[in-house]
N, C-alpha and C positions, 0 to 999 in steps of 0.2 A: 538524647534523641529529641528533634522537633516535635512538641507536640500543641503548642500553642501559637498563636500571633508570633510572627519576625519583623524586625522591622524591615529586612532586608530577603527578599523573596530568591532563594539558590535556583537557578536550574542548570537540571543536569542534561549532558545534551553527548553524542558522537561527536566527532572532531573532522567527518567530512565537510567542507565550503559549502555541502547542503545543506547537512545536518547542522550547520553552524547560521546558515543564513535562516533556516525554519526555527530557531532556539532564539534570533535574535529578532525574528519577527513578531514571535511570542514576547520578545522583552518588550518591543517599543508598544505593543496595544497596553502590557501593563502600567510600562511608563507614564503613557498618557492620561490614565487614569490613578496616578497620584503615588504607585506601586514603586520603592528602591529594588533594584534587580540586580543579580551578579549570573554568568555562567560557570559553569561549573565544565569542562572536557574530559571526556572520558574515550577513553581506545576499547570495545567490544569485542569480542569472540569473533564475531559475523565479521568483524574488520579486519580480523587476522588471518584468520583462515579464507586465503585465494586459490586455493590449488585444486579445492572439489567443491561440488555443487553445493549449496545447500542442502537439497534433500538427502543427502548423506552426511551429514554432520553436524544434524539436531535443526535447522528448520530457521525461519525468519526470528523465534524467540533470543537466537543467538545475539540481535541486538539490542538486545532492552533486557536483559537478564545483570548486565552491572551497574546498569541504570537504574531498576530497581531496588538493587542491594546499597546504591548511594541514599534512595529513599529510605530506606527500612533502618540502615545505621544514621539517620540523620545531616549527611555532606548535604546533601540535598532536597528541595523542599518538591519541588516536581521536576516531569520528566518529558520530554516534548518528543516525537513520535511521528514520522509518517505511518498513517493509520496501518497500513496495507502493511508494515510490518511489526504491526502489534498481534500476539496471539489471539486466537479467538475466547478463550479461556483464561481472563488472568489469574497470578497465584492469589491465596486467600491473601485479603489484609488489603489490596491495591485494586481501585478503582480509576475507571475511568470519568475523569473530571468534566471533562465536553471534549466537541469535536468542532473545528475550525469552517471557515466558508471555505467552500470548495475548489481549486485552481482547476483544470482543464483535466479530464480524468481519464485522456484520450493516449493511444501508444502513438509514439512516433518512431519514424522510418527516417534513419541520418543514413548518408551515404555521400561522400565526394566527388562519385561519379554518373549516381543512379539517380532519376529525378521518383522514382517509385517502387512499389513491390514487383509490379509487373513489367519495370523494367530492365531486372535485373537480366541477365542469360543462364542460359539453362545452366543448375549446378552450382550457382554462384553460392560462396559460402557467408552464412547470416548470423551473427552473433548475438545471444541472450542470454542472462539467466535464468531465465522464468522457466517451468515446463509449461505454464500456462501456454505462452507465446511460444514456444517451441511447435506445443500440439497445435495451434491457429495457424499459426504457419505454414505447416504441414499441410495443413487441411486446404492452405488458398495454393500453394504451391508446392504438388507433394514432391518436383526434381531438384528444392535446394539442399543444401548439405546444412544442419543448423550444425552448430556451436556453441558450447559453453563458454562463457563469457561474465568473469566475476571482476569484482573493483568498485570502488566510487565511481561516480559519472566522468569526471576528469579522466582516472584511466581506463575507462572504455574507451572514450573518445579517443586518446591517445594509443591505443589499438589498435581500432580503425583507419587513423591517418597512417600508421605505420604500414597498413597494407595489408593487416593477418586477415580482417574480413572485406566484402565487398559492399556491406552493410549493417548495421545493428541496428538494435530496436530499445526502445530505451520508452520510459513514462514522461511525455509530453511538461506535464506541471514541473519537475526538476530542470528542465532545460530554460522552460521559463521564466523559474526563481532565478537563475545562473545567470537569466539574460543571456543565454544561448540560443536563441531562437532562431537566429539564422543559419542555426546547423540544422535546422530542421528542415527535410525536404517536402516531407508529406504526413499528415496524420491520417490515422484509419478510425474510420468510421465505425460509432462503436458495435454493429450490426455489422461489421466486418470484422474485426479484432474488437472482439468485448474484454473491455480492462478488470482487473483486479479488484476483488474486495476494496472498497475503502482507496482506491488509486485515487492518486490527486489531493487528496484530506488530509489535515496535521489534527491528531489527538494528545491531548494532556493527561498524564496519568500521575495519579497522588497517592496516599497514602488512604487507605479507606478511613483510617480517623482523626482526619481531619478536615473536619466542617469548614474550619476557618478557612481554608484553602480552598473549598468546594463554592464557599459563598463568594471568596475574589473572583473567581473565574469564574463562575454564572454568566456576567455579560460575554463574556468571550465566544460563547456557544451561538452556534448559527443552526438551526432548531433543522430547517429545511435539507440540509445537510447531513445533519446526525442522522435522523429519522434513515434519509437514504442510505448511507451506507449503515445504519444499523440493520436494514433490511438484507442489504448486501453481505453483509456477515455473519447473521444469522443462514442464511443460505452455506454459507462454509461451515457453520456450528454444528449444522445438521448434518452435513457430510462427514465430518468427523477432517476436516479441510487442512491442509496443510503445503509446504512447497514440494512435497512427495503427491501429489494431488492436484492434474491438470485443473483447476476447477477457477471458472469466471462469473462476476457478478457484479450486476452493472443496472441502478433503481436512478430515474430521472424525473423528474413532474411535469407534469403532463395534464393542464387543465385542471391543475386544484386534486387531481389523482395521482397515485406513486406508480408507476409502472415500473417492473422488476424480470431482469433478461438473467438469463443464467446458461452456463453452457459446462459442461462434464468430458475430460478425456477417461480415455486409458492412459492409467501411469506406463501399465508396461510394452502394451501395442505404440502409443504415444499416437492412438486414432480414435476410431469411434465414437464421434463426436454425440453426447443427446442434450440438446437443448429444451428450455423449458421458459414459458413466463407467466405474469397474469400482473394483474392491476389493483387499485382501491384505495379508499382513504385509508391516511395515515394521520390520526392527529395524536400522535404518541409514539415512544419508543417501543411500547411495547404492539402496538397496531403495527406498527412495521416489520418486526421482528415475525408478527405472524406470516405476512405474506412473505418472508424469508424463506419460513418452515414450508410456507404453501408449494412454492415451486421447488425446493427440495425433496418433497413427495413426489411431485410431477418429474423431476428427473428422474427419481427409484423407477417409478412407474415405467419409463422409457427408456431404463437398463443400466442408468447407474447408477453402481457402486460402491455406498458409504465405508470410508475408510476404517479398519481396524478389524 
């Protein structure tokens, strides 16, 4: 088991072109700073299972659960992560190391023939996996027909061209690590479609005992970033938040203050939208974390929820 200095830093990563290009992103900042580095690829539960949703067969943990177990038996020294689907909870023993600067935290709308949501025609069918986006969707336009829609980005995309939807909705920063950007027709505003926890952010997660790894990676953390979506998470912490749980959360700065937008489905109506926000300094993770829990209450207060 690692439990000391390496001279050679493993990380353990998914084997999708994204999850390979955010593993090797992580490699070149350590690079630069004097760091020997190897990948490590690994195939996930979440990677396997295409044929049902997430919230029916255990939840976004499904990718980072052999990731972890690389850390814990030593194949690997860390584990690189889009936040959004790291759990809100991790197991004992694994900490999160820092959290990355943030790429564009925004949904995007690809579509071959539609330049927008609202120009789709009445009915048109919209593919996602998110409930999140399922229920926003709904909510701007309750006559389309949504869609499940599971895969790496590549085969969504390839979905899409093939004709099964007339649109999909996909996380804006993955198209743009891909350098797909010009599949993108339209982004929504996050006051329109408000993104995910942690959407757009790569987090590092290590082994909780070890320092030596906690102190490599220090500089790598973008402080401004962590704090937000650690507010953003916090907000799902308190819901008891999962992919079985419409739930959005979305903290941006705002004049030296964190302002924190949050928005609540029904899992099972897959409606009744209650949103919530509020504002204030953040000069710590755990100052963020409060105003997390804040509008968390402010949702209860306005009808929804907490899971379990």
């Amino acid at each position: 088991m690692r439990s000391s200095p390496t001279s050679t830093i493993v990380i353990a990563t998914r084997e999708s072109r994204l999850a390979l290009w955010q593993a090797e992103h992580v490699k070149v900042l350590l690079v630069q700073r004097g760091h020997s580095v190897e990948l490590l690829g690994m195939t996930t539960r979440g990677d396997q299972i295409l044929d049902r949703s997430l919230s029916k067969v255990g939840g976004k943990g499904l990718f980072v659960k052999e990731l972890e177990t690389a850390l814990e038996d030593g194949r690997a020294d860390i584990a690189v992560h889009s936040l959004k689907d790291v759990p809100m909870e991790l197991p004992a023993g694994f900490a999160l190391a820092c959290v990355l600067e943030r790429e564009d935290p925004r949904d995007a709308f690809v579509s071959p023939h539609h330049a927008s949501l609202d120009d789709l025609p009445q009915g048109a069918v919209v593919g996602t996996s998110s409930l999140r986006r399922a229920v926003l969707l709904q909510a701007l336009r309750p006559d389309l027909d949504i869609q499940p829609l599971r895969g790496n980005l590549d085969t969504r995309l390839r979905k899409l061209d093939e004709g099964h939807f007339a649109a999909i909705v996909l996380a804006a920063a993955g198209l743009k690590r891909l350098g797909l950007e010009d599949r993108i027709r339209a982004v929504f505003a996050p006051d329109r479609m408000l993104p995910a926890a942690g959407q757009g952010a790569l987090g590092i997660e290590v082994r909780a005992d070890r320092a030596d790894l906690l102190a490599v990676l220090a500089p790598l953390a973008h402080q401004p970033t962590w704090q937000a979506t650690a507010a953003e998470r916090a907000v799902s912490r308190a819901m008891g938040g999962s992919c079985s749980m419409p739930l959005a959360a979305h903290a941006q700065w705002v004049d030296g203050a964190l302002q924190l937008h949050a928005a609540w489905g029904d899992q099972d109506t897959k409606g009744l939208l209650v949103r919530a926000e509020t504002a204030g300094p953040a000069g710590s993770l755990a100052a963020a974390e409060a105003l997390g829990w804040q509008v968390a209450e402010a949702l209860q207060a306005g009808g929804a929820r907490p899971a379990g």
